[in-house]
N, C-alpha and C positions, 0 to 999 in steps of 0.2 A: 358506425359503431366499430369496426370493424380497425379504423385508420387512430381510434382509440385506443384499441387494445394493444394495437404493435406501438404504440408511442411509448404506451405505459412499456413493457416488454424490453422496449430499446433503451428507456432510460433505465430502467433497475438492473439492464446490464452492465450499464456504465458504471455507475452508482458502487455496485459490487465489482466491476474491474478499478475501478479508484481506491475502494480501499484494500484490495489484496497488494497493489501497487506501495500505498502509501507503508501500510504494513509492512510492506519487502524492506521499503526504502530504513524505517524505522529499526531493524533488526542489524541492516547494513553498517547506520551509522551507530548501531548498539558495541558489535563486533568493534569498530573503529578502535573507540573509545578505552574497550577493555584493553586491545593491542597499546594504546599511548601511554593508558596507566601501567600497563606493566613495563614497558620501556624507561617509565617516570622512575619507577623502583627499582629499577636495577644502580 
């Protein structure tokens, strides 16, 4: 039971280290974006 509980444990930290990652990544390429389109317009 025991080797059940740290599985569960192990994976829903991965789980939530994947999406705080994916979310960085998501922000990163948000910022990019804004930088091109303002270069676009000048």
């Amino acid at each position: 039971m025991k080797t059940i509980v740290y599985a569960v444990c192990a994976s829903a930290l991965l789980l939530l280290t994947a999406c705080n990652t994916v979310k960085g990544m998501g922000q990163d390429i948000q910022k990019a974006g804004e930088k091109i389109e303002g270069a676009a317009k000048k």
